[in-house]
C-alpha positions as CSV (number, residue, x, y, z in Angstrom):
1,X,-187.8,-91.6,52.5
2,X,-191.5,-92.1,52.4
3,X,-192.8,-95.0,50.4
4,X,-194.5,-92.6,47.7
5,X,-191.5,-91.2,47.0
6,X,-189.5,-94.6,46.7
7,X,-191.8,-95.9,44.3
8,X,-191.8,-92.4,42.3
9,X,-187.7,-92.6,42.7
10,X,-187.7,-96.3,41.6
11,X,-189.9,-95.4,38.6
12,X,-187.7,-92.7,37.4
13,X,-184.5,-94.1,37.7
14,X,-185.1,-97.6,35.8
15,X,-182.7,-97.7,33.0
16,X,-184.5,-97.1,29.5
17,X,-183.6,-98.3,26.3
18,X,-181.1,-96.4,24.1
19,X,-181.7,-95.1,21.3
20,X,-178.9,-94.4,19.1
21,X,-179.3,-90.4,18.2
22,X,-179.2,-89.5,14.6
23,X,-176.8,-88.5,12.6
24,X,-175.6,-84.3,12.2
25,X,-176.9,-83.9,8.5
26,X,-176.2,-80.2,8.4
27,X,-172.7,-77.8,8.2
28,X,-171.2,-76.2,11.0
29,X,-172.8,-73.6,12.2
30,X,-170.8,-71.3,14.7
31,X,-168.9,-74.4,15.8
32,X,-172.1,-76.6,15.5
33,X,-173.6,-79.8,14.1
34,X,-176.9,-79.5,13.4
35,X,-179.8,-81.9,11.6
36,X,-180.8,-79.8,8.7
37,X,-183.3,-82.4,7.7
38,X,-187.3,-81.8,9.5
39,X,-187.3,-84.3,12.5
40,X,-189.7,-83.0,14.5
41,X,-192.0,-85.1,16.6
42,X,-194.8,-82.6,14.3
43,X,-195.7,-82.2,11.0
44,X,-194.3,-78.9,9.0
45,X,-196.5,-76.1,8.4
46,X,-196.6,-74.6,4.9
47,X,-197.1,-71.2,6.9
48,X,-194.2,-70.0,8.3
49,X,-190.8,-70.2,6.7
50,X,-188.4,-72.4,9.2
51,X,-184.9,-71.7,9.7
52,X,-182.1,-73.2,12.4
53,X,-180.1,-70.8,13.8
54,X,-177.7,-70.3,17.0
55,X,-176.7,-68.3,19.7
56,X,-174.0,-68.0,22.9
57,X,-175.4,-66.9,26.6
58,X,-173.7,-65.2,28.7
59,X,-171.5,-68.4,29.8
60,X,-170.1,-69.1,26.6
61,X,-172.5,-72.0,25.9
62,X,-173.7,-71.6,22.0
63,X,-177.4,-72.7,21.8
64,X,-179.3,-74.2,19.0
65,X,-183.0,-73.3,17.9
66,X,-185.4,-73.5,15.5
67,X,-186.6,-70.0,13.6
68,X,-190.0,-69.8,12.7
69,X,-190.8,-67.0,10.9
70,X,-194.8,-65.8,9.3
71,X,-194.3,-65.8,5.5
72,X,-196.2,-62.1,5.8
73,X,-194.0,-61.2,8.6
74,X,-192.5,-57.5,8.5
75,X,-189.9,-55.1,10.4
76,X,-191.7,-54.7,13.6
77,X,-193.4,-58.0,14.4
78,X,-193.7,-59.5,18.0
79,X,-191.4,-62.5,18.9
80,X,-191.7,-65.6,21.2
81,X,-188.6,-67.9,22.9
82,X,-190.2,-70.7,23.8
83,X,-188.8,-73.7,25.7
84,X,-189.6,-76.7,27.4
85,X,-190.3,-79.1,28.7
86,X,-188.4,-80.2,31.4
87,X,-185.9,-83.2,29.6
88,X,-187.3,-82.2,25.8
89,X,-185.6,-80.7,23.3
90,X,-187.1,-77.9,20.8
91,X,-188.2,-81.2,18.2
92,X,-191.1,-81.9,20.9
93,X,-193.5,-79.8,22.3
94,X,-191.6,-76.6,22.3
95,X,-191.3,-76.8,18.8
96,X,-194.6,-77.1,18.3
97,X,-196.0,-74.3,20.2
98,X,-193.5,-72.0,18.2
99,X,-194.4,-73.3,15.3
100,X,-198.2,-72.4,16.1
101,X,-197.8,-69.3,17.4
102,X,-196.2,-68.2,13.6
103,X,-199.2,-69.5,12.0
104,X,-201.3,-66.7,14.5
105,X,-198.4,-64.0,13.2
106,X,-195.2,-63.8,15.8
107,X,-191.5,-64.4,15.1
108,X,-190.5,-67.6,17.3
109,X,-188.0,-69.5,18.2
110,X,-187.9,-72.7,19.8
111,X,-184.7,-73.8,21.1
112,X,-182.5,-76.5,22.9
113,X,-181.2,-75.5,26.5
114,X,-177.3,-75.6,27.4
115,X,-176.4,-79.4,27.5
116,X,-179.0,-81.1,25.7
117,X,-180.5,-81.5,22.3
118,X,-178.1,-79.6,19.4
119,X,-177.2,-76.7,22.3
120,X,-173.2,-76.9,23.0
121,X,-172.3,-77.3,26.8
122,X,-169.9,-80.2,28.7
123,X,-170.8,-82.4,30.1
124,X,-173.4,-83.6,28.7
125,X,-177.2,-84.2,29.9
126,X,-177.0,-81.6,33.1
127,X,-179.2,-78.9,34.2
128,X,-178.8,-75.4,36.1
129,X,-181.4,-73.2,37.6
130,X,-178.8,-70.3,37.3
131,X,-177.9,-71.5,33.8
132,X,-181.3,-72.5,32.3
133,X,-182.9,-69.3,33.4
134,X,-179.5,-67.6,31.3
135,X,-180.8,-69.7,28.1
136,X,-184.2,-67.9,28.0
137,X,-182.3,-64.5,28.1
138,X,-180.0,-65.5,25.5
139,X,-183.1,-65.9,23.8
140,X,-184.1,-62.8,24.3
141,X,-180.7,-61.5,23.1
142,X,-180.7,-63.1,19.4
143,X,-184.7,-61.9,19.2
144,X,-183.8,-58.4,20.1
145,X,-181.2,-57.8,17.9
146,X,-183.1,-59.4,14.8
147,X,-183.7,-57.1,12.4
148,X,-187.5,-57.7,11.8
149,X,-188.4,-57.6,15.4
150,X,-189.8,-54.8,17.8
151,X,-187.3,-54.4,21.0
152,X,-190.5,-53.7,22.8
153,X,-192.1,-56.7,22.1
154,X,-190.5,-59.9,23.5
155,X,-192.4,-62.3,24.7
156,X,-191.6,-66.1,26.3
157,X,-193.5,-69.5,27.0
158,X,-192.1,-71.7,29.2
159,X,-193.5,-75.3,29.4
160,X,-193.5,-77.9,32.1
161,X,-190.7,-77.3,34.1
162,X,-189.1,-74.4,31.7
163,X,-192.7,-72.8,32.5
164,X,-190.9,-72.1,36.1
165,X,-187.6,-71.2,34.9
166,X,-189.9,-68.6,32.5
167,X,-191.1,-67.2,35.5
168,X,-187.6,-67.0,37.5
169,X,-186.4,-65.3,33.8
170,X,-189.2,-63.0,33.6
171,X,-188.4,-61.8,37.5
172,X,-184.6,-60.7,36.1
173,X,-185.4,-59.9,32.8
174,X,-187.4,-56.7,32.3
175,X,-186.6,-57.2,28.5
176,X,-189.9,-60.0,28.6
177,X,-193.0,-58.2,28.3
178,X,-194.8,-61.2,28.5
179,X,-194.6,-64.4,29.5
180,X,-196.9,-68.0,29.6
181,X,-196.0,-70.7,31.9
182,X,-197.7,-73.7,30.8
183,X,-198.1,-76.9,32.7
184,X,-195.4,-75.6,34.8
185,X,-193.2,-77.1,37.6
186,X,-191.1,-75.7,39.9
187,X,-188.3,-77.8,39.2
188,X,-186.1,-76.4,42.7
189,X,-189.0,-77.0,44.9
190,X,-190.1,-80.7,43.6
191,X,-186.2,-81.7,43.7
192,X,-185.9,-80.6,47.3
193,X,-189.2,-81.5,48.7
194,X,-190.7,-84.2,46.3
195,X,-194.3,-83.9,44.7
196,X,-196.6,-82.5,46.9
197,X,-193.6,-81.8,49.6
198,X,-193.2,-85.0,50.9
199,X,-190.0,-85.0,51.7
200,X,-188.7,-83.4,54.9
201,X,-185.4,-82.4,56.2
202,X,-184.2,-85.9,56.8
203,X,-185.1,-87.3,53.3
204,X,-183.7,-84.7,51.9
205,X,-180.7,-85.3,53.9
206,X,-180.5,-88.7,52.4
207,X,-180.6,-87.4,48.6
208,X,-178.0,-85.8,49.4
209,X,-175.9,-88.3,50.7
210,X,-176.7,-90.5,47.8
211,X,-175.9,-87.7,44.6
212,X,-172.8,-86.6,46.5
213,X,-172.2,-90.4,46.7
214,X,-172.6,-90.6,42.9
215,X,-170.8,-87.5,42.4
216,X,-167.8,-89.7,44.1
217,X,-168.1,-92.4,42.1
218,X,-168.1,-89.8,38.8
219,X,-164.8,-88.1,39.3
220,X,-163.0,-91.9,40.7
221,X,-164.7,-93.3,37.5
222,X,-164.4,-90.3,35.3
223,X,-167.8,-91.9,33.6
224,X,-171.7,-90.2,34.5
225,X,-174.8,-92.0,35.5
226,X,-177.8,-91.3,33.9
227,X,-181.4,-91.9,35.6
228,X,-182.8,-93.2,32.4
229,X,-184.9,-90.7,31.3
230,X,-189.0,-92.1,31.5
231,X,-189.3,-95.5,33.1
232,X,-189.6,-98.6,30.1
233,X,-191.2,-101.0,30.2
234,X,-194.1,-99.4,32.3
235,X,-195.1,-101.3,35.4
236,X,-198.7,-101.6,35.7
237,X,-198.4,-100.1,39.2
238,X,-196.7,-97.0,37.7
239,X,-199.0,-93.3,38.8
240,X,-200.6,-92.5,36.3
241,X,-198.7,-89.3,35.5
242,X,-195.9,-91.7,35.1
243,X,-198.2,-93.9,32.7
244,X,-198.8,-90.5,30.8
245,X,-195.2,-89.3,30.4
246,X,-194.7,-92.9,29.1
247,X,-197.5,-92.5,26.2
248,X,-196.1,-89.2,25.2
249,X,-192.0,-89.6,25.8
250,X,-191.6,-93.5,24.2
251,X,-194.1,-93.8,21.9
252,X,-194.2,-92.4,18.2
253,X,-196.7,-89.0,19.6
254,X,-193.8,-87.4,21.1
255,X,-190.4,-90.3,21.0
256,X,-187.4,-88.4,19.6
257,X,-183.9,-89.7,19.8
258,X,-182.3,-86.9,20.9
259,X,-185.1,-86.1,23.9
260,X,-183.5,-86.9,27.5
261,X,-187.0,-88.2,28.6
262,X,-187.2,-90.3,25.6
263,X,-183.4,-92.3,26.4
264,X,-181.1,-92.1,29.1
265,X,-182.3,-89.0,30.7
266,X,-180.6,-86.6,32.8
267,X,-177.1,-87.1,34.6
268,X,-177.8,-88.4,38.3
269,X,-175.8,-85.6,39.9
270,X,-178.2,-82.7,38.1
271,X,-180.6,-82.3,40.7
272,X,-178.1,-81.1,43.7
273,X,-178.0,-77.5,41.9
274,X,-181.6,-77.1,42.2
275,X,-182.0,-78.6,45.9
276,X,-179.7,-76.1,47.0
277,X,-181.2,-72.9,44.9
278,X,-184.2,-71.5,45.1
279,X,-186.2,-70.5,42.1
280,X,-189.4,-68.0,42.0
281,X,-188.1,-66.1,45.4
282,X,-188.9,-62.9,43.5
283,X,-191.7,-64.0,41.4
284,X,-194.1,-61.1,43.3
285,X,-191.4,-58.0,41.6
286,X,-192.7,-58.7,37.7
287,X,-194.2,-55.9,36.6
288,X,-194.9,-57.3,32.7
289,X,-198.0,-59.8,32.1
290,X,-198.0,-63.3,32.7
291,X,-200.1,-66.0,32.0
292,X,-200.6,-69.4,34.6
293,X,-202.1,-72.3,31.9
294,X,-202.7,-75.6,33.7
295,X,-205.0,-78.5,33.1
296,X,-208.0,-79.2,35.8
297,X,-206.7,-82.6,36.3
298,X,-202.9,-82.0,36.5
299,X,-200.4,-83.3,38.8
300,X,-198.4,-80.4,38.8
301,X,-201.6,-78.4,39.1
302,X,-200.2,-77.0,42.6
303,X,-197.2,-75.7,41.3
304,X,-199.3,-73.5,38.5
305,X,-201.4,-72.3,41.8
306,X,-199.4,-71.5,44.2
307,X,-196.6,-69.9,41.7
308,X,-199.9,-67.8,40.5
309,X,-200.8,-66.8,43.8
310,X,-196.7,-64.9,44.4
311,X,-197.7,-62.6,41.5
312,X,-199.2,-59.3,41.5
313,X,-200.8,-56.8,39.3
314,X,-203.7,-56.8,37.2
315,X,-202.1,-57.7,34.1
316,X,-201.8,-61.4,35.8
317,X,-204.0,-64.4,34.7
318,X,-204.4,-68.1,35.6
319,X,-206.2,-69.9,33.1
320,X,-207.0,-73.7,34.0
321,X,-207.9,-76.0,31.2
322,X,-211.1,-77.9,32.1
323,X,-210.2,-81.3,31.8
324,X,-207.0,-81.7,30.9
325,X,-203.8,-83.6,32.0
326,X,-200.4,-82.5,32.5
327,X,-199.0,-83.7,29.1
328,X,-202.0,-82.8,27.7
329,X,-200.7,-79.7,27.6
330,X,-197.7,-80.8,25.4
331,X,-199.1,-81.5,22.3
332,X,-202.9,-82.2,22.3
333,X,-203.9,-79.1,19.8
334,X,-207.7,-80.0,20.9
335,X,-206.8,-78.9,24.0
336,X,-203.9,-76.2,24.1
337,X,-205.4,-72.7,24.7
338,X,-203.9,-71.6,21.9
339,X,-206.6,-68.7,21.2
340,X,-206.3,-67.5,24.7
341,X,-202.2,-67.8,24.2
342,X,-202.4,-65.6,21.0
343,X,-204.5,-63.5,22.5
344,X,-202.8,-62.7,25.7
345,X,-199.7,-62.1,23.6
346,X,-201.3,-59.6,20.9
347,X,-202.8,-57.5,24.5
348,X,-198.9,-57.2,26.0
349,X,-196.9,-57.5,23.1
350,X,-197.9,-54.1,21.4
């Protein structure tokens, strides 16, 4: 393995600090513990009305999110799933562009994939392109059938590395008449060929060995690993995407106990599912709108480009954010297009 990708490996998989998760403050709700107090990683808005609800995909998985709802909403109004990003749950950044988007008048609802967060799913902490793609059409399923919202006029944003599993959802589901992908990665292709596809067939080879290796020492041990979510303490060498992950996942801007990024992160074993599957292989059959946002000085910039570039249709936009960083694009309001967001939405979803 090439020596970028050892130190990028080495960064990711130090062991951070645990954080003990909070305590369930709420009922049961269809079989689920939830935190009925606010504990989002962003302040409340006295604009919207804010609810938790749930929902099952199609695998039996009941998922938790959080209803955000215009206090002048009617029967008829546009929705929003949002979800993201990649090791988040719906307290972070998803949460946050929900709860924006019903201040500018949509239904929304931000909410935690299968495994993670409040979402149900065993075991814990793991990730599926086949799965994840399911939670944003489970989405879909609750918003449809809500009685204040149009059929018609569904809509999804996807951020970071849900922005790619947005895209791979809006390719199946014709139900999304719109969708953003914001900041987004292409979580099968940096798994199986590393950022900016350094890996080759031989490195990849060797990840295999070593997660099959883990996988082995799982089912002897009957105990996961975990990769240990963003690296702490930060080494002054660390890229500085790394040193920006860092300032947003475990510091108070965007730390939240129950965030994978922000403790023990994901099971080891998670990324074999998305070495072996590809996602975006029919990204050039959606018909409905999307919208590429990326920041000018991104990492993952390529990933917004290239995914942009497999779509056709005029009702197809990339929009790149002068300036801006990858997390940038999580929670800086200064410097989320939200105007362009809202009105890219109000175009499709009518």
């Amino acid at each position: 393995m090439k020596k970028g990708l050892i130190m990028i490996a080495a960064f990711t998989a130090s062991t951070a600090a645990v954080c003990q998760a909070t305590q369930n403050e709420g009922k049961d709700m269809d079989s689920m513990a939830y935190t009925s107090r606010w504990d989002k990683t962003f302040p409340q808005s006295d604009k919207v009305v804010h609810k938790k609800v749930s929902f099952t995909n199609r695998f039996g998985i009941t998922l938790m999110g959080d209803l955000y709802t215009p206090k002048n909403a009617g029967v008829g109004s546009a929705a929003i799933a949002v979800c993201g990003p990649f090791g988040a749950v719906k307290e972070q950044s998803s949460g946050l562009y929900a709860q924006t988007m019903a201040e500018r008048g949509f239904i929304t609802l931000a909410f935690d994939p299968s495994y993670t967060g409040e979402s149900g799913g065993e075991p814990r902490y793991v990730a599926s392109p086949d799965i994840n793609t399911e939670d944003f059409s489970a989405a879909v399923d609750f918003l449809i059938t809500h009685s204040d919202v149009d059929p018609e006029w569904i809509g999804i944003i996807g951020i970071c590395g849900w922005g790619g599993l947005g895209l791979n959802a809006a390719a199946i589901d014709t139900r999304i008449k719109a969708t953003v992908a914001s900041t987004m990665y292409d979580m099968s292709r940096v798994k199986a060929n590393g950022y900016n596809d350094s890996m080759d067939a031989k490195d990849r080879y060797r990840l295999r060995e070593q997660l099959n290796a883990q996988r082995t020492e799982q089912a002897r041990t009957g105990t996961p690993a975990y990769d240990g979510g963003v690296v702490d303490p930060l080494p002054q060498d660390a890229p500085q995407f790394v040193k920006d992950y860092h300032d947003y996942y475990k510091t108070p801007r965007g730390y939240h106990p129950r965030s994978l990024n922000s403790n023990n992160g994901w099971n080891v074993t998670s990324p074999l599912s998305f070495v072996n599957t590809r996602q975006l292989s029919y990204t050039g059959e959606i018909r409905n709108a999307v919208l590429v946002v990326h920041g000018e000085n991104a990492h993952s910039r390529y990933f917004g480009e290239e995914a942009f570039a497999t779509l056709t249709g005029d009702n197809k936009e990339l929009f790149i954010v002068p300036g801006a960083s990858h997390v940038d694009l999580y929670d800086r309001m200064d410097i989320i297009p939200f105007d362009r967001i809202e009105s890219f939405f109000s175009q499709y979803l009518k």
